[in-house]
BAFI-3210 file (N, C-alpha, C; in Angstrom, 3 decimals, decimal comma, padded with zeros to 6 digits):
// residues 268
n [1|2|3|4|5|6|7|8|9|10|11|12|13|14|15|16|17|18|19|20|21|22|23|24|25|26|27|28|29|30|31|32|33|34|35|36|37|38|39|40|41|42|43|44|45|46|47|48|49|50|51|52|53|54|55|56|57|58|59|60|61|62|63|64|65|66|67|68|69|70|71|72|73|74|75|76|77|78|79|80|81|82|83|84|85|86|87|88|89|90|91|92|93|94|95|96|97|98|99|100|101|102|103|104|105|106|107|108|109|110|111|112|113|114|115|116|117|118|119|120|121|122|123|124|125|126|127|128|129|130|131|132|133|134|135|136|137|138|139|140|141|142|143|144|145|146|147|148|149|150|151|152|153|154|155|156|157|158|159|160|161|162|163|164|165|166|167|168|169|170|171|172|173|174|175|176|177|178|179|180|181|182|183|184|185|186|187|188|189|190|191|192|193|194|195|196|197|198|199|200|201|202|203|204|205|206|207|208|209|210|211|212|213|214|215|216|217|218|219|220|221|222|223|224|225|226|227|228|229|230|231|232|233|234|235|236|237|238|239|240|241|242|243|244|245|246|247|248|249|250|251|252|253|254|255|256|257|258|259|260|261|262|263|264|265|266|267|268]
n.u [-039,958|-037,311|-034,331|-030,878|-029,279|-028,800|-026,017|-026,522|-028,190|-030,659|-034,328|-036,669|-040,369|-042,718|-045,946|-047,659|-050,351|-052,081|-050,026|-047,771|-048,993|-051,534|-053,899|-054,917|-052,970|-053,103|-055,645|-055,680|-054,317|-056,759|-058,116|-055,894|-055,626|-057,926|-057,547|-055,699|-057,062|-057,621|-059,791|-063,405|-065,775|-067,510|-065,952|-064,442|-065,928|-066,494|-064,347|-063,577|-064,939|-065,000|-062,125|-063,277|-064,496|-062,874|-060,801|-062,394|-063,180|-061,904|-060,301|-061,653|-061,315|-062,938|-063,920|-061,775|-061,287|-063,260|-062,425|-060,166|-061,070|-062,733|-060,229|-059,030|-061,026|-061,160|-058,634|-057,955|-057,201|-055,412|-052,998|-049,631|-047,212|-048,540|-049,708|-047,442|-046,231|-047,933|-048,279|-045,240|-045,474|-047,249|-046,885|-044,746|-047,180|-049,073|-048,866|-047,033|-047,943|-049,299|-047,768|-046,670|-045,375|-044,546|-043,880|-042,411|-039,929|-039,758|-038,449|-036,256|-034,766|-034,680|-032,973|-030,792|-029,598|-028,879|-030,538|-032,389|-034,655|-038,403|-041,197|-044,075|-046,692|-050,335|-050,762|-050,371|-047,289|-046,914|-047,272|-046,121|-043,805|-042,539|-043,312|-041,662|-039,265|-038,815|-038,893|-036,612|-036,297|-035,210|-035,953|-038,951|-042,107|-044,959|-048,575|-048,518|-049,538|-050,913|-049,405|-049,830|-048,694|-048,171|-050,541|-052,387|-053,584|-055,938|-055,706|-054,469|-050,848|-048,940|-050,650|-050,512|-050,736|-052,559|-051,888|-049,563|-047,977|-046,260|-045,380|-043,477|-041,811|-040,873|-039,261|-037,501|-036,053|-034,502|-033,416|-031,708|-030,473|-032,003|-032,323|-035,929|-036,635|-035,282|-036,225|-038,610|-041,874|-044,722|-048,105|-051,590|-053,811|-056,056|-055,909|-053,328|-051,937|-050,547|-048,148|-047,081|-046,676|-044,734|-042,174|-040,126|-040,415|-043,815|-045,931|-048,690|-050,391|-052,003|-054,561|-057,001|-060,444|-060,243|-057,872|-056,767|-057,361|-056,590|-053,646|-053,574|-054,217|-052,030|-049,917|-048,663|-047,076|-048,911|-049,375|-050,071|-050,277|-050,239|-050,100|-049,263|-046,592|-044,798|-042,916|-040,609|-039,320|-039,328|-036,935|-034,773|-031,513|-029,058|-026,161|-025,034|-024,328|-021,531|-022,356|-025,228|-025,418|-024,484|-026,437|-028,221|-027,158|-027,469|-030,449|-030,595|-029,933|-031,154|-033,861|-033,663|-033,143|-035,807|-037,518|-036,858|-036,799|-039,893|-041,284|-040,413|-042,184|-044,495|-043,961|-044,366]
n.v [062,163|062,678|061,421|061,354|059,802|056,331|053,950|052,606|053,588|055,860|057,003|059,542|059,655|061,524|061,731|064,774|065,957|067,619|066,890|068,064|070,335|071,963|071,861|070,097|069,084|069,088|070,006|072,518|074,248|074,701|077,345|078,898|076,874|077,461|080,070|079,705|078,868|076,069|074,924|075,081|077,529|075,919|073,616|074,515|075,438|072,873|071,248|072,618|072,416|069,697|069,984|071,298|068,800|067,181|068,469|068,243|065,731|063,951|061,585|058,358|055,290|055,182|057,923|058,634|057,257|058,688|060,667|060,373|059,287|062,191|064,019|062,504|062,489|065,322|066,214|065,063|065,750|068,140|070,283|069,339|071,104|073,522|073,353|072,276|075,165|076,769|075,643|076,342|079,116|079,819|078,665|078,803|081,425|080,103|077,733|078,599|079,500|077,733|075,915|073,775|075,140|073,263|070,878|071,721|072,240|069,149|068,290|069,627|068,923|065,862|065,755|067,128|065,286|063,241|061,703|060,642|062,517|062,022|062,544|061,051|060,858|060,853|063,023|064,523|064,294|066,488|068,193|067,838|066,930|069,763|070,914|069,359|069,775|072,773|072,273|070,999|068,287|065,085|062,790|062,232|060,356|060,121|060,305|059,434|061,191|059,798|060,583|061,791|063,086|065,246|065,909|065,067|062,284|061,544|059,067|057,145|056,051|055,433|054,867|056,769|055,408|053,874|050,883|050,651|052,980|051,749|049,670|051,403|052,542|050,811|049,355|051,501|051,564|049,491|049,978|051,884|051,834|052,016|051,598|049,774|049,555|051,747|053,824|056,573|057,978|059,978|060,588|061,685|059,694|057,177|055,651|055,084|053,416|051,244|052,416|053,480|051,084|050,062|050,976|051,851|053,996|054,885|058,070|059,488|062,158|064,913|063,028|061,354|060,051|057,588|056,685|057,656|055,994|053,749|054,499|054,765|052,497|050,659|052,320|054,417|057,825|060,457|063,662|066,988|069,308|072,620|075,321|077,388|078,741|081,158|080,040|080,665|082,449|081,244|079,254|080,470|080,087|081,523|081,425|081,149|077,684|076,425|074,266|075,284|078,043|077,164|075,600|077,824|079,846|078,239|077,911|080,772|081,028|079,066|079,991|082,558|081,952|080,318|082,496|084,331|082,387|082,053|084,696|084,887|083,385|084,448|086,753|086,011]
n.w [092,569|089,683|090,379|090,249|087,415|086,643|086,603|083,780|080,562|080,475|079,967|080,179|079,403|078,089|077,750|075,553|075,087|077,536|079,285|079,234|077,398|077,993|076,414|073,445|071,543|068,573|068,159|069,101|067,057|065,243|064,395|063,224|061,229|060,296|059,149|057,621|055,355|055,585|056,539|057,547|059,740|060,764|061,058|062,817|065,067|065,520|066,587|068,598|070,349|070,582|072,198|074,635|075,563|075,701|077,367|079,938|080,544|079,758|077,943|076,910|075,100|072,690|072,626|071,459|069,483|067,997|067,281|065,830|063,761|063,063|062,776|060,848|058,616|058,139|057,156|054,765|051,951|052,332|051,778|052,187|052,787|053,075|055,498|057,219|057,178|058,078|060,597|061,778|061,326|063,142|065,890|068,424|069,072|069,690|071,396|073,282|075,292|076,863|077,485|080,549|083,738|085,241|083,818|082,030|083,930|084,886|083,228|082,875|084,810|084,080|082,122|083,412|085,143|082,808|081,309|078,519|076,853|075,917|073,957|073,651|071,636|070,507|068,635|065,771|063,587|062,195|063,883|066,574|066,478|065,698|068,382|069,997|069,173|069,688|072,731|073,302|073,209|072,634|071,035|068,996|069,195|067,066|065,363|062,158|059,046|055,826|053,066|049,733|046,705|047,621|049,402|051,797|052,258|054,307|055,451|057,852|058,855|060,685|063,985|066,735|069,779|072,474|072,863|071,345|071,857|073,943|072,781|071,080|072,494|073,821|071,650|071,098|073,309|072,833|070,434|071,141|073,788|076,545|079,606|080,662|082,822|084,777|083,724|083,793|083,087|081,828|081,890|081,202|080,798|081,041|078,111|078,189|079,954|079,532|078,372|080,484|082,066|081,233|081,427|084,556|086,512|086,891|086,393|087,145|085,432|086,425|086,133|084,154|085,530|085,599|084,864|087,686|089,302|089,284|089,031|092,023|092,810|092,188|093,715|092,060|091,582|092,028|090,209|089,846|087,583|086,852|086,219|083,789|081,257|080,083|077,915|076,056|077,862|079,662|079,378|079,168|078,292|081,051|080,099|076,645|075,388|073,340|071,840|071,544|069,922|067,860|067,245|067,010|065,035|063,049|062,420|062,654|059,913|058,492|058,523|057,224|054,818|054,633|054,931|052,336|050,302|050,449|050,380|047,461|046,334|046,801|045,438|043,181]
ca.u [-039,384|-036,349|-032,787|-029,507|-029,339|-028,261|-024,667|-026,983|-029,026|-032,630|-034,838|-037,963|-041,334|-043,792|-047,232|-047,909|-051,515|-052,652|-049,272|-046,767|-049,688|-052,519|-055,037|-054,807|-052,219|-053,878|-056,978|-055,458|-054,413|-057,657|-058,077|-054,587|-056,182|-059,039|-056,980|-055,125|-058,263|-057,641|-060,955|-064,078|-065,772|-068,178|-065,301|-063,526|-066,283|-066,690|-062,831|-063,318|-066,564|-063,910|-061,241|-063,847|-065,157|-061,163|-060,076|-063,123|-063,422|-060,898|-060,793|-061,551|-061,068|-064,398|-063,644|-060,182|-061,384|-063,866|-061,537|-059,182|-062,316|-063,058|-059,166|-058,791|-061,674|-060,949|-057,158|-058,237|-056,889|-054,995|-051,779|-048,924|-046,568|-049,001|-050,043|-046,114|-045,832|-048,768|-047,453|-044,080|-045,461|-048,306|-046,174|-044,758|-048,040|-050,163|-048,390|-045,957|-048,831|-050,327|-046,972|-046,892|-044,068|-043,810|-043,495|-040,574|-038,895|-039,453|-038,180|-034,807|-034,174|-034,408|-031,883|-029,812|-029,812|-028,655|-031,350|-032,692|-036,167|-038,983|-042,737|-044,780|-047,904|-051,354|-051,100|-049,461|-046,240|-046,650|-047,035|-045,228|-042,318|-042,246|-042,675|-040,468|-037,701|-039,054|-039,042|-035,511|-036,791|-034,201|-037,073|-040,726|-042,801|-046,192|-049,092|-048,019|-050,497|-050,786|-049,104|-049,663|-048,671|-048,215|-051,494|-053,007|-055,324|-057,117|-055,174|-052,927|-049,829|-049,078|-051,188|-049,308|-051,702|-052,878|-050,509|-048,999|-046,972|-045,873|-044,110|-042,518|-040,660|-039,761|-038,353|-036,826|-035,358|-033,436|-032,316|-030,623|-030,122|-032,256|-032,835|-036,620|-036,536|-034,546|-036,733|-039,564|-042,832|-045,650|-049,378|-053,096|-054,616|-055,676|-055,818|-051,877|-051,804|-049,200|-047,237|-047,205|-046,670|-043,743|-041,222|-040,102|-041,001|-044,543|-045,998|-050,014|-050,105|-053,301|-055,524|-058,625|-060,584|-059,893|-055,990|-056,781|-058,218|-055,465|-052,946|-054,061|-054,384|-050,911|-048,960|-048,243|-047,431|-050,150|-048,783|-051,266|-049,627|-051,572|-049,119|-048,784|-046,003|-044,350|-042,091|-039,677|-038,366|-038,645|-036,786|-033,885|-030,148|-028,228|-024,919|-025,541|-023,131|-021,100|-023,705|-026,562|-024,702|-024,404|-027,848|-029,319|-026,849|-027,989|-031,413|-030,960|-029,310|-032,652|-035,080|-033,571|-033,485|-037,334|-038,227|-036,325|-038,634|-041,737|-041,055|-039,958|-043,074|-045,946|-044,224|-044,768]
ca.v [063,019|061,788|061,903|061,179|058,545|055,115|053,579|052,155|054,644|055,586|057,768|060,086|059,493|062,435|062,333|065,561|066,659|067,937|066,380|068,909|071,506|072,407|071,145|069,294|070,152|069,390|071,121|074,078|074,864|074,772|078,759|079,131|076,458|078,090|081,276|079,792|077,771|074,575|074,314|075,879|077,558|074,794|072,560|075,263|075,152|071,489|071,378|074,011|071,304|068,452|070,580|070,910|067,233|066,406|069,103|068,303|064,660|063,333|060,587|057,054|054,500|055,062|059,096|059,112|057,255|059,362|061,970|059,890|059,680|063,210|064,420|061,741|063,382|066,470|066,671|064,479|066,842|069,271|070,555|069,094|072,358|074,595|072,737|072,800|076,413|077,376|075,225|076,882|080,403|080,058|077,414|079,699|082,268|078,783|076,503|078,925|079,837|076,262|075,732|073,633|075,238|072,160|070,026|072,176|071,984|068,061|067,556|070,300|067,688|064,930|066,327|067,457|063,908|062,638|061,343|061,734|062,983|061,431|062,697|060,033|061,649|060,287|063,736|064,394|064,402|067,584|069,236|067,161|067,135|071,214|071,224|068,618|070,676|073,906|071,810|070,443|066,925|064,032|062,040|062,167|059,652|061,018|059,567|059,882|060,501|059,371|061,229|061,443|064,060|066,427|065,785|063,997|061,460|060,764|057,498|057,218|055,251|055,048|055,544|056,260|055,311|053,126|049,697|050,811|053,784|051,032|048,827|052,346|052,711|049,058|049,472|052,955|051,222|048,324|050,876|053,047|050,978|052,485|050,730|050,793|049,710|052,589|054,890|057,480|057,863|060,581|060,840|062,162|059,508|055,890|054,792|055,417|052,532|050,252|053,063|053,515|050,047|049,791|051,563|051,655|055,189|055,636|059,207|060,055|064,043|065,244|062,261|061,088|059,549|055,872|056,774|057,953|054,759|052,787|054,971|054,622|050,815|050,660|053,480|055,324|058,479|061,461|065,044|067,929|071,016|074,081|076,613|077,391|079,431|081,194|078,787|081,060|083,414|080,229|077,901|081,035|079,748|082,739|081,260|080,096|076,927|076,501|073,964|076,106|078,897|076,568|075,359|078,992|080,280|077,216|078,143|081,806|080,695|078,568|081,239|083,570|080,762|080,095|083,549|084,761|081,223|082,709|086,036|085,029|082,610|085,604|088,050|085,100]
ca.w [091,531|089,514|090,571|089,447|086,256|087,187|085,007|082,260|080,158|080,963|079,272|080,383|078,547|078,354|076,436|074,856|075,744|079,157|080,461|079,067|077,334|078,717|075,832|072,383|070,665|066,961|067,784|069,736|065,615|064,629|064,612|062,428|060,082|059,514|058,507|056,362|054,051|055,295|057,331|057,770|060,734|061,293|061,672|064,227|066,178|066,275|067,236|070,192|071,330|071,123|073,034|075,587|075,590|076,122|078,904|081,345|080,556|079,304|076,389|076,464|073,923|072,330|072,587|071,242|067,929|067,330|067,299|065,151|062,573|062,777|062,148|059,162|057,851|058,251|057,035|053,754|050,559|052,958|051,220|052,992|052,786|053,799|057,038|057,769|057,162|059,181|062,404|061,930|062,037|064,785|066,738|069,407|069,488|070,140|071,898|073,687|076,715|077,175|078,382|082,060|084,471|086,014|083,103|081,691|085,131|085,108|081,785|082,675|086,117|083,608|081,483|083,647|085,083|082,086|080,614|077,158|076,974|074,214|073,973|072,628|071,630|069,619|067,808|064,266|063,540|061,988|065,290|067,366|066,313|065,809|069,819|070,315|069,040|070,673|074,373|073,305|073,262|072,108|069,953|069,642|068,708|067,266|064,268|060,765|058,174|054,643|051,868|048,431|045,612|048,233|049,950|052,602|052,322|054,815|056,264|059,039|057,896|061,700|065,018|068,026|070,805|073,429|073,331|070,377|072,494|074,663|071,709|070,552|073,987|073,787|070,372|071,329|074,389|072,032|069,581|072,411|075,093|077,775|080,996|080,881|084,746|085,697|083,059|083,761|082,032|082,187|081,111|082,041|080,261|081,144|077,365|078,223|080,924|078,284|078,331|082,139|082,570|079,981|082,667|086,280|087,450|085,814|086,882|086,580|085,649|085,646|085,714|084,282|086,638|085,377|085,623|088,973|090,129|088,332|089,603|093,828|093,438|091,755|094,156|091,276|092,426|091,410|089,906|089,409|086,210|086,465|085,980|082,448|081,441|078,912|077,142|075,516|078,583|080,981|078,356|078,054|078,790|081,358|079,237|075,736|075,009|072,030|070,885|071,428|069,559|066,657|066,348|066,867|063,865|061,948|062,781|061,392|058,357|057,805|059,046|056,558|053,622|054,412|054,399|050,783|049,456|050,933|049,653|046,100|046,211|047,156|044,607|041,762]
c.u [-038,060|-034,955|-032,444|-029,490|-027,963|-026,848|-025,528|-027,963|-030,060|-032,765|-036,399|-039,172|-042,455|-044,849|-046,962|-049,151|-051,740|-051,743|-048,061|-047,462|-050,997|-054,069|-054,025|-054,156|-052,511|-055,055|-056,704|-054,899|-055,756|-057,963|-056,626|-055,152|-057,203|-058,677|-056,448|-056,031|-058,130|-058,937|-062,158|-064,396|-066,696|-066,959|-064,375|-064,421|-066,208|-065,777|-062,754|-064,567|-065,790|-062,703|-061,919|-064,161|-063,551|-060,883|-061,031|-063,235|-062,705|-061,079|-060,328|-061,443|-062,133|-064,761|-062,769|-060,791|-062,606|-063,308|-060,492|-060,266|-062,380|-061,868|-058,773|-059,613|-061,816|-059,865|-056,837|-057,919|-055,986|-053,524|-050,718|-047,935|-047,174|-049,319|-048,420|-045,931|-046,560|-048,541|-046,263|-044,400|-046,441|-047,703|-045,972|-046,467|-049,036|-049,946|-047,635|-046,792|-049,244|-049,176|-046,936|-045,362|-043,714|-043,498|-041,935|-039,891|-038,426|-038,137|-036,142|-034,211|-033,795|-033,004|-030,556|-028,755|-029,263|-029,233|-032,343|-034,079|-037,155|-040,112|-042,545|-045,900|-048,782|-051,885|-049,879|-048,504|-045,888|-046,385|-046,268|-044,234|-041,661|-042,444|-041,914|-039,101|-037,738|-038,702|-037,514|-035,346|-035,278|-034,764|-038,266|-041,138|-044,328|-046,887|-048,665|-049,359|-049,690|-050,111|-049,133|-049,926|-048,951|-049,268|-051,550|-054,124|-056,465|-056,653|-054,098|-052,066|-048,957|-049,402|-050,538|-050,321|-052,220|-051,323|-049,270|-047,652|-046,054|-044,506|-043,476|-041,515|-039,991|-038,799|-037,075|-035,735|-033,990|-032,791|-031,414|-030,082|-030,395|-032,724|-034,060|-037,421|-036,168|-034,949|-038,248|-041,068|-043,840|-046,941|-050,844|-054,134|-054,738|-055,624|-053,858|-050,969|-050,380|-047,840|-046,284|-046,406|-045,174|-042,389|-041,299|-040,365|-042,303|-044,938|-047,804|-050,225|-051,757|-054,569|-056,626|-059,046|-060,086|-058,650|-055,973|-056,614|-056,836|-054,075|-052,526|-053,781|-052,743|-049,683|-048,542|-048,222|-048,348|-049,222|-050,041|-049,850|-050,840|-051,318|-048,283|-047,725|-045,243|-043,141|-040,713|-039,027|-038,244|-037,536|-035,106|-032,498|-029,450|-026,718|-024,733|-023,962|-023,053|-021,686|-025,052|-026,387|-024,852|-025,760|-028,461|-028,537|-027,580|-029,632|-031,706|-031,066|-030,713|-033,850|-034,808|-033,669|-034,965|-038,069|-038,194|-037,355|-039,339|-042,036|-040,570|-041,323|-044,398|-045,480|-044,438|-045,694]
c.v [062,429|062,411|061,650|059,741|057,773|055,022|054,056|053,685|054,930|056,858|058,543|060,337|060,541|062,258|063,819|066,157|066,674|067,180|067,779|070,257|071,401|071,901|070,413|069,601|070,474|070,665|072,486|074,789|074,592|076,455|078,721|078,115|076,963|079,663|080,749|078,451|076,741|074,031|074,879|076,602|076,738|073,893|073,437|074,982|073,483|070,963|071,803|072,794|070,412|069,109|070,788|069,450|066,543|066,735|068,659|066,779|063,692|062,151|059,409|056,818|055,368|056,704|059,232|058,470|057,482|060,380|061,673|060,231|061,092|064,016|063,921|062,631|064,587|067,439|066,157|065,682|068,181|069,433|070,608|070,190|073,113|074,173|072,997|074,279|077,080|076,858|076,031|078,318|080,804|079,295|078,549|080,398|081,143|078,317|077,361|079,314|078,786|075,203|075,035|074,312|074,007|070,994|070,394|071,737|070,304|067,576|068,127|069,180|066,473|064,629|066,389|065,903|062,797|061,594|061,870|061,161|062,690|061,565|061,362|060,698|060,956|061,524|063,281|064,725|065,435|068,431|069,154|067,212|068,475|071,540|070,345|069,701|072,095|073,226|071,371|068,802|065,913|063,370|062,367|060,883|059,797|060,261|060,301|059,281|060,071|060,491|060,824|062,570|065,784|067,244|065,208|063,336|061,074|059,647|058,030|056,202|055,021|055,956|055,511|056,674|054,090|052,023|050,279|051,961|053,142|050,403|050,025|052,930|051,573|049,293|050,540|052,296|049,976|049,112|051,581|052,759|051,501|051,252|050,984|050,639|050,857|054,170|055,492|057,377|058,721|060,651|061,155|060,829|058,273|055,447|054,565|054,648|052,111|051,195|053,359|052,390|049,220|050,105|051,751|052,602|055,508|056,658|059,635|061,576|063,987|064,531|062,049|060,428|058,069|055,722|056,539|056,453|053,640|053,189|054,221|053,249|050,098|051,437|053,649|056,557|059,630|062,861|065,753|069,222|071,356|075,126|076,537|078,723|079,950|080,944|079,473|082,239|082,222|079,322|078,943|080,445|081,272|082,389|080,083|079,132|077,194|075,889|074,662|077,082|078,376|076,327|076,797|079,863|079,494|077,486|079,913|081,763|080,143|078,909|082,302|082,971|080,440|081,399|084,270|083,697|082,156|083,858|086,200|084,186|083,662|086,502|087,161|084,371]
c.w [091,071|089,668|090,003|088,501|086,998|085,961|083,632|082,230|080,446|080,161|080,303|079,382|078,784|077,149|076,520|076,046|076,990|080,373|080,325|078,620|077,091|077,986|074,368|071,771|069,172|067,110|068,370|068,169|064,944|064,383|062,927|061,128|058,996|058,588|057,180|055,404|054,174|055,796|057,755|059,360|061,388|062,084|062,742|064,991|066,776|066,913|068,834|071,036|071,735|072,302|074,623|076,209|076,456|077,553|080,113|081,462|080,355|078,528|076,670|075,295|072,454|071,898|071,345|069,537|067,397|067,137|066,692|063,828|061,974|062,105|060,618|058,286|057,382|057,372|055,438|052,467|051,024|052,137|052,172|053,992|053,620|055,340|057,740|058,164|057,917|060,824|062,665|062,179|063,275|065,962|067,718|070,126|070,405|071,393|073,361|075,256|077,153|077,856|079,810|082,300|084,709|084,929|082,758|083,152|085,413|083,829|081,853|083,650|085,299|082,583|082,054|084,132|084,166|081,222|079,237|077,401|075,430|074,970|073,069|072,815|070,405|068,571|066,624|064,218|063,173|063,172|066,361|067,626|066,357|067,661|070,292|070,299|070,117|072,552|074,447|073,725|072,152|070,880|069,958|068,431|068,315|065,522|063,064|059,725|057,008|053,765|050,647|047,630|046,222|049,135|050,741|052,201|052,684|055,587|056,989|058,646|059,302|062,967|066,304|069,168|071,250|073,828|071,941|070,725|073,397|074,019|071,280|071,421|073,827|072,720|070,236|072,271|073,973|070,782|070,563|073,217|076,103|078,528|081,086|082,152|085,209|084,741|084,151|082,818|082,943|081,662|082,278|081,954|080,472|079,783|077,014|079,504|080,463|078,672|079,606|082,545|082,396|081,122|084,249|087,149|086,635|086,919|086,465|086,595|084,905|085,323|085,355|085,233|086,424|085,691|086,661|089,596|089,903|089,096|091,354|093,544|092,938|092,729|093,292|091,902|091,594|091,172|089,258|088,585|086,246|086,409|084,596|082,061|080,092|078,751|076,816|076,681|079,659|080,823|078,197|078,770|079,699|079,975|078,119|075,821|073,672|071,361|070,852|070,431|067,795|066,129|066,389|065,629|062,581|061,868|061,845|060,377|057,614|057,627|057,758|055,131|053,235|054,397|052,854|050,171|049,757|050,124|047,803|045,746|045,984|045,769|043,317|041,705]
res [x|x|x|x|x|x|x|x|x|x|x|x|x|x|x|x|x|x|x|x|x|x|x|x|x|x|x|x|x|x|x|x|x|x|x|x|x|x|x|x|x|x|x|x|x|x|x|x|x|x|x|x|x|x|x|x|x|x|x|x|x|x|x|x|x|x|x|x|x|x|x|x|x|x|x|x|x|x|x|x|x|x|x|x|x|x|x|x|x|x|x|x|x|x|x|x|x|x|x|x|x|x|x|x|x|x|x|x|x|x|x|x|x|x|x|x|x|x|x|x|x|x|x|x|x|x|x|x|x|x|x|x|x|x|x|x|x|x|x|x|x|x|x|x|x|x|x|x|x|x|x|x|x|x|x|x|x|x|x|x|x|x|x|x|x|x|x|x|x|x|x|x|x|x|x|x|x|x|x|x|x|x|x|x|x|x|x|x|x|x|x|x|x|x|x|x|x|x|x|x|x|x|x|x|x|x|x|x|x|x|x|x|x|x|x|x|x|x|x|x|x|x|x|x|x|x|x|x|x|x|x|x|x|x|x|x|x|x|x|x|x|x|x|x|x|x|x|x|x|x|x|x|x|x|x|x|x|x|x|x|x|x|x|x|x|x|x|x]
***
């Protein structure tokens, strides 16, 4: 488990899915999509089939981009806005139970520690980044689709997965100057080896079996999350700081700014 940060900087690396919550984080909005017309219920169910296919089996190569395929396809003409606006108001209700205890608790040690904390995740940046902030994450690194004219297209414009999460730690690690000997790194997933491999404490949470195997012959050490928790009373400060104070005014101010839009938008 990680102690006290060395001189030089270090950082803690968490994937996203089934390391920090509990399933997919794209397709766990599949439900909230379908409310708001972006997707039928054919494609919910086929979502809820993949969400299964993921949690019991976990995703190889060969998995994962068929499930890159199926999202491209899927997300092709989606109205950029509205996809925002529907993560921002289901975000909590979704996300906020799928919660691990023990992830939050790793991630507060890492913190406290003095280390800044970066998901890298092979989901969308749309979502990503909205629990990033919710977890109090430093960076995230997560796929960015295509835009155009306020749409999606259909193309990824970049995929953040397999070796490719690897070079975004490296790169992260020469912009910042983390040590990434004396860094951290977490995941379920062997197509998340690179990533593993990239830093000096890697951590298998949750493994597939290929991890597993990868893991044992490596002494990596093994972590089982199965205590999901709710996010927003485990996550609460006893004594807010004066920066907390600031971003949660700044936070009303913008909450009350995006609701007057919304509300001048519906009555026109």
């Amino acid at each position: 488990m990680p102690g006290s940060a060395p001189a030089g900087r270090s950082a803690a690396f968490f994937d996203l899915d089934k390391t920090i919550i509990a399933k997919s984080s794209t397709l766990a909005f599949s439900k909230p999509f379908q409310a708001g017309g972006l997707i039928s219920r054919r494609a919910v169910l086929r979502s809820a089939y993949a969400q299964f296919v993921y949690l019991v089996g976990g995703a190889d190569h060969d998995q994962m981009e068929k499930m890159r395929q199926f999202l491209s396809a899927l997300t092709a003409g989606w109205d950029v806005g509205t996809v925002r606006e529907i993560v921002a108001d289901t975000l909590h209700n979704i996300v906020d139970p799928l919660v691990y205890d023990e992830a939050v608790s790793l991630i507060e040690e890492h913190r406290l520690a003095g280390r800044d904390v970066v998901i890298v995740s092979t989901s969308g940046s749309e979502v990503v980044e909205p629990i990033g902030a919710m977890l109090g994450a430093d960076h995230v690194v997560a796929t960015r689709l295509v835009e155009e004219d306020g749409r999606y297209t259909g193309e990824i414009a970049y995929y953040a997965y397999a070796e490719e999460k690897a070079n975004a730690i490296r790169s992260l690690a020469a912009e910042r100057g983390y040590d990434l000997d004396q860094s951290f790194a977490y995941s379920d997933s062997v197509t998340d080896v690179p990533m593993l491999e990239a830093v000096g404490h890697p951590y298998a949470v949750n493994p597939d079996r290929d991890l597993r195997r990868i893991a044992v012959a490596n002494e990596w050490p093994v972590l089982v999350f199965d205590r999901p928790v709710a996010l927003r009373s485990r996550l609460a400060p006893a004594t807010p700081t004066l920066a907390a104070l600031a971003v949660g005014g700044a936070l009303t101010v913008g909450g009350l700014v995006w609701a007057q839009t919304r509300r001048r938008r519906r009555t026109a």
